[in-house]
C-alpha positions as CSV (number, residue, x, y, z in Angstrom):
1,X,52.4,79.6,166.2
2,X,50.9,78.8,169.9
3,X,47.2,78.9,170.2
4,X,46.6,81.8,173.0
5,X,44.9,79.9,175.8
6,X,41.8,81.5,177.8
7,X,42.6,81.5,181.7
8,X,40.1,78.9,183.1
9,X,37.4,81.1,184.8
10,X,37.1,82.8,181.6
11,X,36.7,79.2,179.4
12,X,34.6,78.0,182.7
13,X,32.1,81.3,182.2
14,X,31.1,81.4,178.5
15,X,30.0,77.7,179.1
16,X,28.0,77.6,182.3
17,X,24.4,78.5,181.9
18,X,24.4,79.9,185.2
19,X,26.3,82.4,184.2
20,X,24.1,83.6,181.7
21,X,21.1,83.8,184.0
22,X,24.1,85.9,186.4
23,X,24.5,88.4,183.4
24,X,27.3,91.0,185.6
25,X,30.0,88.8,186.2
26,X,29.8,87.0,183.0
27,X,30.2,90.3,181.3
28,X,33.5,90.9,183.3
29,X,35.1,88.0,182.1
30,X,33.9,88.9,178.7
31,X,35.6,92.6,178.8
32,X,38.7,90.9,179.8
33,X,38.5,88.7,177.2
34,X,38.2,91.8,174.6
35,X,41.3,93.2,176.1
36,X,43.5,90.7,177.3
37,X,42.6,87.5,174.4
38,X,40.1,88.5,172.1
39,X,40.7,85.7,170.0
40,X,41.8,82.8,172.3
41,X,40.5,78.8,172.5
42,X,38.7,77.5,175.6
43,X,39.6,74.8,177.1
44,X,36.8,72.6,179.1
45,X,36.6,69.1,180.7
46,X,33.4,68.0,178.9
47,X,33.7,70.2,175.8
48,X,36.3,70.4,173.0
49,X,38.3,73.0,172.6
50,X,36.8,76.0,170.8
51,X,37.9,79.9,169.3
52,X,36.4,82.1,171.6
53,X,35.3,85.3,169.6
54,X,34.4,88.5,171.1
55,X,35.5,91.5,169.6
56,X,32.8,92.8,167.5
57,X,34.5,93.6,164.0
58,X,36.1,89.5,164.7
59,X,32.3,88.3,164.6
60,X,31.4,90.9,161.7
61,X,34.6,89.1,159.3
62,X,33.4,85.7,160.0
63,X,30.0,86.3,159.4
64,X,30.6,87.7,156.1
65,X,32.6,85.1,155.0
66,X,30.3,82.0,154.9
67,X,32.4,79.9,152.6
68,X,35.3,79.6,155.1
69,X,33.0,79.5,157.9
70,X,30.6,76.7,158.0
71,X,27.6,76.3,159.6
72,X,26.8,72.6,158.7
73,X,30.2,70.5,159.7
74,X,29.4,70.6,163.7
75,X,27.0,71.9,165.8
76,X,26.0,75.4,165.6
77,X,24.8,75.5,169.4
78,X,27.6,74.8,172.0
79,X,27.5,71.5,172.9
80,X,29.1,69.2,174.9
81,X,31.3,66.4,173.6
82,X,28.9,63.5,174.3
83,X,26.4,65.4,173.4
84,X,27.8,65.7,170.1
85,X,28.4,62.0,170.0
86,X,24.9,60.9,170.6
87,X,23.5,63.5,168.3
88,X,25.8,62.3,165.5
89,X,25.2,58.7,166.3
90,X,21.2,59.6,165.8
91,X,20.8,61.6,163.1
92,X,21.5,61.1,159.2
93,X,24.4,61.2,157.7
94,X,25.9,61.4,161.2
95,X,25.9,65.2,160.8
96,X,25.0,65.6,164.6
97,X,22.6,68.2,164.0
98,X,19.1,67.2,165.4
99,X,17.3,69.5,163.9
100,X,18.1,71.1,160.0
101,X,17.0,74.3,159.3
102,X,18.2,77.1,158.1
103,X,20.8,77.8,160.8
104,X,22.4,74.7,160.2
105,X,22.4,74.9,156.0
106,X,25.3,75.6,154.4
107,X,25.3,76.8,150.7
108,X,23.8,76.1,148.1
109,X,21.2,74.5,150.7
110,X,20.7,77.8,152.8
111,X,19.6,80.6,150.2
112,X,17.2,77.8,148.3
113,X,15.3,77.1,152.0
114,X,15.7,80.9,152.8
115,X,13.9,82.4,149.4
116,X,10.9,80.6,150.1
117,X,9.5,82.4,152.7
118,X,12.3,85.3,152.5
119,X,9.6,87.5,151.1
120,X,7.0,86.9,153.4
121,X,9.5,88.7,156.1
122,X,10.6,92.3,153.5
123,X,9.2,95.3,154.8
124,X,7.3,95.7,151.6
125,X,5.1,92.6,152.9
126,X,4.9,93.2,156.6
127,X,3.0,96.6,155.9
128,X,0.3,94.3,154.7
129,X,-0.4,92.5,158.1
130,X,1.0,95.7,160.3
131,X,-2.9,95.9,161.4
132,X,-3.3,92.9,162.6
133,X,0.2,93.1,164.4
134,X,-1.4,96.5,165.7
135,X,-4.6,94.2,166.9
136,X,-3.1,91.8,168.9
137,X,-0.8,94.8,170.0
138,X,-3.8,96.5,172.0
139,X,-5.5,93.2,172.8
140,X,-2.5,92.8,175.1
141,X,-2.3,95.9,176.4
142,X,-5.4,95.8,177.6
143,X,-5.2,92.6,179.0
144,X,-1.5,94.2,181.0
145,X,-3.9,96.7,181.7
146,X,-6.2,95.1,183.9
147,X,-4.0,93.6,186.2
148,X,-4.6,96.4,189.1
149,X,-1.1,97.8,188.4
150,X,1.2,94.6,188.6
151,X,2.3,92.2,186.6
152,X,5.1,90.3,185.7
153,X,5.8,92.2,182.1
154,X,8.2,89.3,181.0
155,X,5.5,86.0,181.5
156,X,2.2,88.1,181.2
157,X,2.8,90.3,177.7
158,X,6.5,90.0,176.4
159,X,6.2,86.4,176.3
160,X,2.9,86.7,174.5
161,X,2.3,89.3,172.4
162,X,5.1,88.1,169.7
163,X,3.7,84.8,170.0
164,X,0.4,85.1,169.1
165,X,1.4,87.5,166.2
166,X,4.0,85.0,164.8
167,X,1.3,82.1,165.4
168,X,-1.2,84.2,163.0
169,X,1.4,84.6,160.5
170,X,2.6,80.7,160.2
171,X,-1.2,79.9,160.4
172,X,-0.8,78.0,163.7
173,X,-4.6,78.9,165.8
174,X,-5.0,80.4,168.8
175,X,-5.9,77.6,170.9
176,X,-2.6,76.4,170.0
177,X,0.0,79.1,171.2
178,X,0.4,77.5,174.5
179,X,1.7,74.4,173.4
180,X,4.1,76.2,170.9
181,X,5.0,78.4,174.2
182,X,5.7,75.8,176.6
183,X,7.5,73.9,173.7
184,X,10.0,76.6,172.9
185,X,10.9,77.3,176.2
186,X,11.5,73.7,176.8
187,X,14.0,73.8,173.7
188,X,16.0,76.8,174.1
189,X,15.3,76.8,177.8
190,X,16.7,73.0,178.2
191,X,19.6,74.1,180.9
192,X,17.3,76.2,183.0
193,X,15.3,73.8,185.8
194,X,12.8,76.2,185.6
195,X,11.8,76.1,181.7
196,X,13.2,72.9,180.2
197,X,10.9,69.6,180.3
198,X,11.5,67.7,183.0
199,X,12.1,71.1,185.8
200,X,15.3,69.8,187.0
201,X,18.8,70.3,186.9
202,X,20.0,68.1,183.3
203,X,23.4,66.2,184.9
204,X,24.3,64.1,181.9
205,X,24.3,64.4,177.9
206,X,22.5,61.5,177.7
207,X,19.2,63.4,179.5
208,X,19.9,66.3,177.4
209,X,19.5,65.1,174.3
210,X,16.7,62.5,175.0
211,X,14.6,65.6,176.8
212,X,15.7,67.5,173.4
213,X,14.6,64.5,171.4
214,X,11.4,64.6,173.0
215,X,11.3,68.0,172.2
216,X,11.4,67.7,169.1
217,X,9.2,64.9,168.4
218,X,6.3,67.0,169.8
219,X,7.3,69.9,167.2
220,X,7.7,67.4,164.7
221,X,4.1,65.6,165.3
222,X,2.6,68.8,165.4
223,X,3.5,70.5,162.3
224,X,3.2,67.0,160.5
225,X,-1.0,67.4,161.0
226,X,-0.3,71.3,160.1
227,X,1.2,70.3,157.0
228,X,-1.2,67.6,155.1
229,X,-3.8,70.2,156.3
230,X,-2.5,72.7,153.9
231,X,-1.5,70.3,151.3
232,X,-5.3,69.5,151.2
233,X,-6.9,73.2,152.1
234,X,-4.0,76.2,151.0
235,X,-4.5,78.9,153.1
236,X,-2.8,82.8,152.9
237,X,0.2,81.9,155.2
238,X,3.6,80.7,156.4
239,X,2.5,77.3,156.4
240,X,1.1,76.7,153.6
241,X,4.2,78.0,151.4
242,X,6.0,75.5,153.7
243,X,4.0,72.5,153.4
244,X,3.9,73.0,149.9
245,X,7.0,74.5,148.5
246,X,9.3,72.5,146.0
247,X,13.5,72.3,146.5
248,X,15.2,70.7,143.5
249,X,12.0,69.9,141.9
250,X,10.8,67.9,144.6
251,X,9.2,68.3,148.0
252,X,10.6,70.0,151.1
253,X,12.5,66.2,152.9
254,X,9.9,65.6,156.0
255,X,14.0,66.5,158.5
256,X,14.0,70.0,156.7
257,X,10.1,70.4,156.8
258,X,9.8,70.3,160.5
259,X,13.4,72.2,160.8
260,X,11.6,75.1,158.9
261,X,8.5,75.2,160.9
262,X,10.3,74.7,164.0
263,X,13.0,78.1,163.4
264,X,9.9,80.2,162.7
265,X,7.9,78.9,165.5
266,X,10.4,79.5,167.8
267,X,12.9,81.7,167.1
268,X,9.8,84.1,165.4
269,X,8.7,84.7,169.0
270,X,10.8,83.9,171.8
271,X,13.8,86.7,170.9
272,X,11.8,89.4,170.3
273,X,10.0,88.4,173.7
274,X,13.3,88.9,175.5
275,X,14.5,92.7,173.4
276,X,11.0,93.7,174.3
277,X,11.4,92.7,178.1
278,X,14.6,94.0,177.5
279,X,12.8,97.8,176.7
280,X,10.3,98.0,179.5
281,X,13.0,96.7,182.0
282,X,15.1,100.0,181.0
283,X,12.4,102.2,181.0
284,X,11.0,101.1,184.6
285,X,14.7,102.1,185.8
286,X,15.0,105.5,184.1
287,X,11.8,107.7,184.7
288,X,12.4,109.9,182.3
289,X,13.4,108.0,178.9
290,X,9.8,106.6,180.3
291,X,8.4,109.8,179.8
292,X,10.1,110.5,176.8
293,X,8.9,107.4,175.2
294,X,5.7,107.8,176.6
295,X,5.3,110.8,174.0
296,X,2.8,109.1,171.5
297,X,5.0,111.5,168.9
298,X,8.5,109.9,169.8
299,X,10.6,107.8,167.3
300,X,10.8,104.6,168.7
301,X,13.5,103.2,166.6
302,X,16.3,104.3,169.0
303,X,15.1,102.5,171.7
304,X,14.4,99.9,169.6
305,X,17.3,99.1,168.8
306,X,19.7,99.3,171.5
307,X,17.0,97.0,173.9
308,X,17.9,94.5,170.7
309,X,22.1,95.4,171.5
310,X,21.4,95.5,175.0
311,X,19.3,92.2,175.4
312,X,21.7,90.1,172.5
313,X,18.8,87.7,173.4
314,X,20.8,84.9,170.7
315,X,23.7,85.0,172.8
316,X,26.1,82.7,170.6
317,X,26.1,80.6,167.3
318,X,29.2,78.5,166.7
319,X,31.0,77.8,163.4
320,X,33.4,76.0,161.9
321,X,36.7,76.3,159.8
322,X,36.8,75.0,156.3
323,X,40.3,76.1,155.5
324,X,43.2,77.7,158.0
325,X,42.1,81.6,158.1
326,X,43.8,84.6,159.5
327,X,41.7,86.5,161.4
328,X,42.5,89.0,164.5
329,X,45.9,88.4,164.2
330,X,45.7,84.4,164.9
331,X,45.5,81.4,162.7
332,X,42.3,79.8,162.5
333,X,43.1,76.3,161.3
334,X,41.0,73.9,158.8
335,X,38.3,72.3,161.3
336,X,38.8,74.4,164.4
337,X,35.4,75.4,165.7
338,X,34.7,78.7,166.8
339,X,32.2,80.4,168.9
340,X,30.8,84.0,167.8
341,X,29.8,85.4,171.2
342,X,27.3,88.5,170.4
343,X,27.1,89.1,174.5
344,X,30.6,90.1,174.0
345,X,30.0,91.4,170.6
346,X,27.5,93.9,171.7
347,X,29.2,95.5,174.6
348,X,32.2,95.7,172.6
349,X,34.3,99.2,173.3
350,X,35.5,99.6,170.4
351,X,32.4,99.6,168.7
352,X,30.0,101.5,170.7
353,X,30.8,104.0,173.1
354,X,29.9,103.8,176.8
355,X,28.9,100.5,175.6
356,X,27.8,99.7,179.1
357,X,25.2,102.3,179.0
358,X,21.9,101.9,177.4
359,X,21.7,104.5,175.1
360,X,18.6,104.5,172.7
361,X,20.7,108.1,170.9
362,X,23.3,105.9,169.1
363,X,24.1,107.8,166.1
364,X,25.2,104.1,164.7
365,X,24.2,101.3,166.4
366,X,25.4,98.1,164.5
367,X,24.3,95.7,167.5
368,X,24.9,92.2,165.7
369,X,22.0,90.5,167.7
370,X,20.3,89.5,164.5
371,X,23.5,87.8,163.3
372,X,25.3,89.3,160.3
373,X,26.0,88.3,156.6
374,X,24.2,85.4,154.6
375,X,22.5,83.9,157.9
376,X,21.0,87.5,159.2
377,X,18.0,86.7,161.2
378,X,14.9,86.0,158.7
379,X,12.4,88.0,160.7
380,X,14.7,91.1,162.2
381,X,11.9,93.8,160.4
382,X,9.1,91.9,161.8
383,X,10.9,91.9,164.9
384,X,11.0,95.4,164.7
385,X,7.8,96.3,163.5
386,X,6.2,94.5,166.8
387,X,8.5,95.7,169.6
388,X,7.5,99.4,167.8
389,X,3.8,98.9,167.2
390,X,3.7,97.4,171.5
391,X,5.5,100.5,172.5
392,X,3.2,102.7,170.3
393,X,0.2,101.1,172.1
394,X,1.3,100.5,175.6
395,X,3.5,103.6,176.2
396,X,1.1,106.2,176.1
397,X,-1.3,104.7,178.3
398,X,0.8,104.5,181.6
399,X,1.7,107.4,183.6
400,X,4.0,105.3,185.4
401,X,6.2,102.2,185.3
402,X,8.5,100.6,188.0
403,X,10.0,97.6,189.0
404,X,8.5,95.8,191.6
405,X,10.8,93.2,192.3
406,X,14.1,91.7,191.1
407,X,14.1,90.9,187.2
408,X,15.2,87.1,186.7
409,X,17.3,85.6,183.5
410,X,17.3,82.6,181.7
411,X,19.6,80.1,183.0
412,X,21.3,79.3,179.2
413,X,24.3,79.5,176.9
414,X,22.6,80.1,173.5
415,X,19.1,81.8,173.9
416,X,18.6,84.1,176.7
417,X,17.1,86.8,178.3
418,X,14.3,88.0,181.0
419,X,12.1,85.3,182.1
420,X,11.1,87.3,185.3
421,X,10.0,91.0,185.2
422,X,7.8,92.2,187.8
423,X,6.9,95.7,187.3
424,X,4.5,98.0,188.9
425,X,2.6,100.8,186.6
426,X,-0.2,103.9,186.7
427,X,-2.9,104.4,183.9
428,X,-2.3,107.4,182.5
């Protein structure tokens, strides 16, 4: 049977970082897609072809089904075939993947990594440190606070406030959160001139990957002095069950070691920075859910929630075939590489209606944002817990909230989101 072909602006779109950061007409493409070719392979000059998924309950099957769908055999970040090259070229075993962590484990690898910190991230546990989540909750509230009724919400708290509460957790210090800031954006922010390194446009894979290499190093330097710290003085947190934890009856390799630190360092804060722009930016349009929110008595977990669907701040993980699948009504064939886009996933029609409204009454909102299956995101209830404790805080302390200016998006195919938000608020 004939792969179905994507019609080139729609291949051209999902790959362009741009059109990210110019969310509207990406989403266009995407809903034509989901009617037209929900299942279809995208062709591009500088990329190989790839499976294009964006219906919802598509994303949902192959995220359940882990053992067809592999995480480890190729990158699980869209990349670019040079890219690929020079990643495989530098990295052992020629698996292409420049860092390791849990994203890119497969079984039995991924669920022995994952249960050594999985606990640390269970409800049960987070209740222990919801007061000092609650802390650095009002610290920057008051800080937003007393910024004469301006600020830009997305740099000055969102980016923040998750930061320093995923910081205390991991056991990195205070004095330290900038550099983990300005290093995450510079990783997941590597297409956007604004965030990534070197604050220019990146015109060939070879500058990609040695700005990603660089990257890296930093990360790696860093938590290599975090680690022998805590191999000599154990501490109560993240890092210490990292720097000491034992795989196969040996130590964590020094490749996975710095893979582990560097997913919780990074993705701990910098998505639940964007859902929680992602909130404010809503209410600041619509006066009264503000005021409904506002209500120190409101359940928050509605509008939770769909800021989450409605942000999809990771916007795509790719995957790849182990053996020729059926799925959607096409044949997925043994080493075809797929990408599961959750932008498209998440405004899917078929599985929320008015899905281009935000709607914090969803009787069942199954936003995928957090991934599905065996790789869920490790830290959705923390994320959770935070973007409901800020709301809790902020919310009932402002009579008003406005934007003051237009909000601004990261430039970038896999983690996105607000990077501008310039909002104008009352004390209550």
């Amino acid at each position: 049977m004939t792969k179905p072909i994507l019609p080139g602006e729609v291949a051209a779109a999902v790959v362009d970082p741009v059109a990210y950061g110019n969310w509207d007409p990406l989403h266009e493409q995407l809903a034509w897609a989901r009617a037209n070719a929900p299942l279809a392979v995208a062709e591009s000059p500088e990329i190989d072809p790839f499976w294009l998924v964006t219906r919802h309950a598509d994303i949902m099957a192959i995220s359940r089904d882990p053992q067809r769908f592999a995480n480890g055999l190729r990158p699980t970040v869209l990349t670019n075939r040079d890219g690929e090259a020079i990643a495989r070229a530098a990295t052992p075993n020629n698996d292409g993947h420049l860092i390791r962590s849990l994203v890119q484990m497969d079984a039995p690898d991924h669920m022995k990594y994952r249960l050594l910190t999985q606990s640390w991230f269970m409800p049960k546990n987070l209740k222990i440190v919801e007061d000092r989540i609650r802390h650095h909750a009002r610290n920057a509230v008051e800080q937003m606070l007393s910024m004469d009724g301006t600020c830009d919400f997305a740099r000055d708290v969102a980016a923040h406030y998750p930061l320093r509460v995923i910081m205390d957790i991991l056991g990195v210090p205070p004095d330290d959160e900038p550099r983990m800031l300005m290093l995450t954006q510079q990783l997941f922010g590597s297409t956007d001139p604004e965030l990534n390194r070197s604050r220019e446009a990146i015109t060939s894979a070879e500058q990609a990957i040695a700005m990603l290499n660089f990257v890296i190093a930093d990360f790696e330097q860093y938590f290599g002095a975090l680690t022998a710290d805590r191999r000599a003085s154990p501490r109560e947190d993240i890092a210490t069950v990292i720097a000491n934890a034992m795989v196969g009856g040996a130590p964590i390799p020094e490749r996975e070691l710095a893979g582990y630190y560097m997913i919780i360092a990074t993705a701990g804060h910098d998505t639940t920075s964007a859902s929680t722009a992602g909130a404010i930016m809503e209410l600041a349009k619509n006066p009264d859910l503000f005021a409904r929110f506002r209500d120190a008595e409101s359940d928050k977990a509605g509008l939770i929630e769909e800021a989450i669907r409605w942000t999809t701040p990771v916007q795509h993980f790719m995957r790849s075939a182990r053996e020729d699948v059926e799925i959607g009504g096409q044949t997925i064939r043994e080493g075809d590489w797929l990408m599961l886009n959750y932008v498209s996933g998440n405004r899917d029609e078929q599985a929320f209606g008015d899905a281009f409204v935000f709607d914090p009454d969803r009787e069942k909102n199954q936003q995928i944002a957090f991934g599905f299956g065996a790789h869920v995101c490790l830290g959705q209830h923390l994320a959770r817990m935070e973007m409901r404790i800020l709301m809790e805080e902020l919310l009932p302390r402002l009579a008003s909230v406005e934007l003051a200016g237009e909000p601004k998006r990261v430039e970038s195919v896999f983690v996105g989101g607000l990077k501008r938000l310039p909002i104008r608020f009352t004390l209550a």
